[in-house]
N, C-alpha and C positions, 0 to 999 in steps of 0.2 A: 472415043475415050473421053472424050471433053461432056459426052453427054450421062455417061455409065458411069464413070469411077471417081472422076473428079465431084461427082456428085455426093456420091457415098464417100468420098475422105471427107469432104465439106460437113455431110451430115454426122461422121463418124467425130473428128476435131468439135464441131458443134457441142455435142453428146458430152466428151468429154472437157467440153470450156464447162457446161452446165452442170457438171458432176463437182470439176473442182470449183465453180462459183457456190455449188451449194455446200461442198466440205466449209470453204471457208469463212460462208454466212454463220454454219452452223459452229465453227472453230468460235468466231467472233462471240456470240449467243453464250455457247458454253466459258469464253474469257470472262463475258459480261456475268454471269451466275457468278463463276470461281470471284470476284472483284467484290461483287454483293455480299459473297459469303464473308469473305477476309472481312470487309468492312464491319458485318455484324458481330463480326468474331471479336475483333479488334475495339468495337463499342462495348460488347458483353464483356472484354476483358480489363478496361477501362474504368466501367461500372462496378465490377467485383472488385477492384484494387482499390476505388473510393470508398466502397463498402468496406472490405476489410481496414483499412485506416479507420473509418468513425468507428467500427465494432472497438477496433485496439483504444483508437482513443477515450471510449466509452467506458471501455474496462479497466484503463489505465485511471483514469475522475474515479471510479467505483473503486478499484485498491486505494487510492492514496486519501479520501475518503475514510473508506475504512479502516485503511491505519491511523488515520489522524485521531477517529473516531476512538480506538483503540488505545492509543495514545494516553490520551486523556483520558479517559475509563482509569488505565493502570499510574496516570501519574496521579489521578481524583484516590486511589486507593493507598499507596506509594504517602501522600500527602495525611490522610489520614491515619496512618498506622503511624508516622514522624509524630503526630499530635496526641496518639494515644499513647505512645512510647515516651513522650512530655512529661507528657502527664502522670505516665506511672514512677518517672525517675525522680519525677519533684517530688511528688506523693513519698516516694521512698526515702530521698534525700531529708525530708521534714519529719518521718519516722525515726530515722536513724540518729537523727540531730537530737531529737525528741530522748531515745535511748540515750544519745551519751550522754545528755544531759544528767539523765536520771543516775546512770550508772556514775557521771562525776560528784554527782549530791553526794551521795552515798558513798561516793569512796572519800570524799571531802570529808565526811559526818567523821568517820571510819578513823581517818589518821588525825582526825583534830581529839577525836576520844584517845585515841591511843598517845597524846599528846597533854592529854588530860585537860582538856578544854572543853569543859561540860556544856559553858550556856549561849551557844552558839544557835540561833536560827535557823530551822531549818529552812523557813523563807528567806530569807537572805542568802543562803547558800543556793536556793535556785533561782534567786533572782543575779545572783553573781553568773552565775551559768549561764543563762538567759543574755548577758550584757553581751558576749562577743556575737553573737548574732547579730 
């Protein structure tokens, strides 16, 4: 027995030390790949999360930018319509004054005739008009 069977368990036990010594080399191999992978994972997803921040931050300079840009375009227009709107109201203001001018000569002329006051001026009547200015 010592020479027959104890020989074959020995070689059989053997067999199986080397079966499960190679599972576990190869278990070890395949942890060492899965550890690889995660880490590449784990950099590639690292690198995308960098990248997406400079993209946002890039487009957030590029809006704020362009509304500043914007901005100023509509306040440069804004600003100019205030100066041309100025300008028409003084312009109108200086007509108007100009008219009631004319329209108080004339009504002046008017009730000094009707008053019988013939030798009245008519430059003196617009220069009297003229004075509250």
């Amino acid at each position: 027995m010592a020479w027959f069977i104890i020989p074959k368990i020995e070689e059989v036990l053997e067999q199986r030390r080397r079966k499960i010594d190679d599972y576990v080399q190869k278990a070890e191999k395949i942890n060492k790949q899965a550890l690889l992978s995660l880490n590449k994972y784990e950099k590639a997803l690292t690198n995308a999360k960098q990248e997406a921040e400079l993209s946002l931050e890039q487009t957030k300079q590029t809006l704020e930018k362009t509304v500043a840009d914007r901005h100023a375009e509509i306040e440069e227009l804004l600003n100019k319509k205030i100066a041309d709107t100025e300008f028409m109201l003084a312009k109108e203001k200086k007509e108007t004054l100009a008219a009631i001018d004319e329209v108080s000569v004339a009504l002046a002329k008017q009730i000094l005739e009707k008053l019988d006051i013939k030798n009245v001026d008519e430059n003196i009547l617009k220069n009297s008009a003229g004075e509250h200015k």
